[in-house]
N, C-alpha and C positions, 0 to 999 in steps of 0.2 A: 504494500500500500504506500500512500503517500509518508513520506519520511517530514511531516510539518515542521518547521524553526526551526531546520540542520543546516541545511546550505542553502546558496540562491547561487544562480546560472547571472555572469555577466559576461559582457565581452570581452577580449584580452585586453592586459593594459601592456604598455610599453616599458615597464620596471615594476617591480615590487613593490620600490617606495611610491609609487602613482598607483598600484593595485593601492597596496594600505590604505592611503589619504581615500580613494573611491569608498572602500569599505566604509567607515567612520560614519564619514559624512551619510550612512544610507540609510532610509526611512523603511524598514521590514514591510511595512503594508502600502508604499507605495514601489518595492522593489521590481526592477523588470522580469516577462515571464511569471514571475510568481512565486513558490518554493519548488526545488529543484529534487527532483528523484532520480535516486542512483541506485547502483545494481547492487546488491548486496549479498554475498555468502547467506544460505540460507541460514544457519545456526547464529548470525545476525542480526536479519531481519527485523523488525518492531513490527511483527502484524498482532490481530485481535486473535489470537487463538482458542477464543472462545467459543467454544458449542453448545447447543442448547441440549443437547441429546448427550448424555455419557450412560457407558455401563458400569456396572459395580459389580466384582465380583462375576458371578456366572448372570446376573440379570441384567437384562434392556428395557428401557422404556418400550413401550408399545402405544401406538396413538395410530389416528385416523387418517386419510389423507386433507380431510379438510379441517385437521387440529393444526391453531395457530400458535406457534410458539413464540415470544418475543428472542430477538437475533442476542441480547445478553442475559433474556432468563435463564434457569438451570430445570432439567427436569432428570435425575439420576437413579437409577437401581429400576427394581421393581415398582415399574408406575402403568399402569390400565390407563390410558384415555379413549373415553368413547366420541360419537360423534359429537361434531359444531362445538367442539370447545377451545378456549382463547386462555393463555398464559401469557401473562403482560410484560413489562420491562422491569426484571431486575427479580422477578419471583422467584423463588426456589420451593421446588421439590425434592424433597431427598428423602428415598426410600431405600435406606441401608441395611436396615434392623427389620424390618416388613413392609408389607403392600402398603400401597397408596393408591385408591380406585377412585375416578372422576368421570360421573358420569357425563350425558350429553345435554348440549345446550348450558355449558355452566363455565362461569368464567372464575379465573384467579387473578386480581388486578395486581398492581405495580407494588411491589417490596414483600407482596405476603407470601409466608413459609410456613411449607405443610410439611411434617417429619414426622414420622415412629418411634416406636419402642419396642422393646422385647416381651414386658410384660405388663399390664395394667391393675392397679389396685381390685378392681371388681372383677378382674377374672375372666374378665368379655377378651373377643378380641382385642388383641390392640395395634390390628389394622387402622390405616386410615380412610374410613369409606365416607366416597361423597358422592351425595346423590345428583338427579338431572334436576336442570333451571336452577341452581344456587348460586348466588352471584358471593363472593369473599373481596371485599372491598380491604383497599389499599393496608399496608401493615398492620394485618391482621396474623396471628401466628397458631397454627392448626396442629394438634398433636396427639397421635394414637386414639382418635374420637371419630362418633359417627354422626354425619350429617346429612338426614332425609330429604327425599326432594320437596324443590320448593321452598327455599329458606335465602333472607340474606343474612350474613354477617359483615356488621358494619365496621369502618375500618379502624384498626388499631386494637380491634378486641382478639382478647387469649381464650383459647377453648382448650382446655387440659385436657389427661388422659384420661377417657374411659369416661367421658362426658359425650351423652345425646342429644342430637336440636332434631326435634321431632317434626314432619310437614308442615308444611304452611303458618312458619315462625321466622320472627324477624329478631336479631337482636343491635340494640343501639351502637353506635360506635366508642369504643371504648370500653366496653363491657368486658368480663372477664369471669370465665363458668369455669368454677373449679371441678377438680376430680370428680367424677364418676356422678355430675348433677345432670339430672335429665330437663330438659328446658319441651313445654307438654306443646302439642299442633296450637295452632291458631291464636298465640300469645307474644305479646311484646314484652322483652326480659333487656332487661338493663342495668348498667352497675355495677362494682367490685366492690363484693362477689356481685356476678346477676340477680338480679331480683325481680320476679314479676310486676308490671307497669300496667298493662290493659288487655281487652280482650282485640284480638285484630277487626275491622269491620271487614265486611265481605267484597269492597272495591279492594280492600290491601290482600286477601287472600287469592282474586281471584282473577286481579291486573296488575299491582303494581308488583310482586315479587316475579311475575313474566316478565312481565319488563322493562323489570333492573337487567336482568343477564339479558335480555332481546338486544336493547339499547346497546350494550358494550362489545356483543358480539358481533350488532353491525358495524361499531368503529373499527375489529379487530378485522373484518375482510376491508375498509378502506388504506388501515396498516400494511395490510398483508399486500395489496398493490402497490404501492411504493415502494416496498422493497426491492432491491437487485439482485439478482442472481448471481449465485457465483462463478466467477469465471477467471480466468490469465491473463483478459486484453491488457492488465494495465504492466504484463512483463515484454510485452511489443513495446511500448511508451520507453520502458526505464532504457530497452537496448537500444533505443533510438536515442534515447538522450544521451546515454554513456558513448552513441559514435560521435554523438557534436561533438561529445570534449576530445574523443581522440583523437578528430578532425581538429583541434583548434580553434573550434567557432565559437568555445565557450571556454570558460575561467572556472574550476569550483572553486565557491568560497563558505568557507566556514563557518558559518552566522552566527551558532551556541559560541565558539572562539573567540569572533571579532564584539560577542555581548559581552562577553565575561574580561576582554581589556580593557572597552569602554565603561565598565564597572571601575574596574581598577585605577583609571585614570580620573574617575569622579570622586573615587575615596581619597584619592592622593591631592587633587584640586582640593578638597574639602578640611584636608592637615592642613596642608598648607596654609588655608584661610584661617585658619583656629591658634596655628605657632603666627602665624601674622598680627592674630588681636594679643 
């Protein structure tokens, strides 16, 4: 990928000390060309070596072809995704210790992490089963618990082990359902610990938790188009640019280098002025 704020492409100077003075004087985001990519030894390199997909051990994620995963979420080990489901930027799934099941039409938005356990206080599984239409709003944290279809959890709340959120249940953001609490259908629980708030009315039971996850699943096919494919065009670019310089139609120069003297010559300006007063 692009190697940003390493070097910049300029044209040859006539001496060294006339390259310097150029460098100095150069304004980074008004420099010509732009920033410059060179070829690099792969064990080098600065790419994103990020995936969204790892295995663990002998298991693989397993998902749908129309599961969308964010390009820096994590989904690792033993994980089931069924259809229409969305995993957003920066979420993690990690199923090390046991399963992690997500059913379809259910989203996991941006920083929430769902993890296992080996064993759970009540004895229950201590999978983590999620059922379809549940939307888990942003830094929310999920663990070794079961959650029926139909529910959202709102964001920033802890659902501990071997805790139930039963259908068509909502809980507040920020909430936080300790061990092995079962939160019953068709109630609003909120609070640390959760604490039951109200009964749900039948517009929340029977549109709006459809369409919290509707809503985010169609942002996550607008996502899912903008994204690029992966490909090599941009190692045609780097050998085209490494022939300018071997051709001499270009200069590298060192930009991280030529910041870190004009640092030092600012500090040294800056004695200066201080043994002057």
């Amino acid at each position: 990928m692009l190697r940003r704020g390493v070097s910049l492409l300029f044209k040859p100077c006539s001496s060294s000390a006339a390259l310097a003075l150029q460098t100095r004087s150069v304004n980074f985001y008004d420099a010509p060309n732009g920033p410059a990519v060179k070829l690099e030894n792969i064990e080098d390199e600065w790419y994103n070596r990020q995936r969204p997909n790892l295995s663990l051990l002998d298991k693989t994620p397993w998902t749908q072809p129309d599961t969308w995963i964010a390009p820096n979420a994590v989904v690792a080990g033993d994980v089931d995704i069924y259809d229409q489901v969305a995993v957003f930027y920066g979420a993690v799934l990690r199923a090390d210790l046991n399963k992690i099941r997500i059913g379809g039409t259910s989203v996991v938005l941006d920083r929430a992490v769902i993890h296992t356990a080996r064993a759970v206080p009540t004895g229950l599984n201590p999978a983590t089963l999620i059922g379809d239409h549940v939307t888990i709003e942003p830094f929310s944290v999920l663990r070794a618990c079961r959650i029926e279809p139909k529910v959202i959890i709102g964001a920033r709340s802890v659902i501990c082990e071997g805790a139930i959120v039963e259908s068509e249940a909502i809980l507040t953001p920020g909430s936080v359902v300790p061990p092995a609490r079962r939160i019953p259908s068709g109630e609003l629980w909120g609070g640390n610990p959760a604490r039951f708030i109200r009964k749900l009315t039948d517009h929340e039971r029977d549109r709006v938790i459809s369409e919290a996850a509707q809503h985010y699943l169609n942002l996550a096919e607008r996502l899912k188009e903008e994204e690029l494919p992966n490909g090599t065009a941009w190692r045609d670019v780097e050998a085209y640019r490494e022939k300018l310089v071997a051709n001499k139609e270009y200069t590298w120069i060192n930009f991280r280098e030529q910041k870190y003297l004009m640092r030092l010559q600012n500090e040294a300006a800056a004695m200066d002025k201080l043994m002057g007063q």
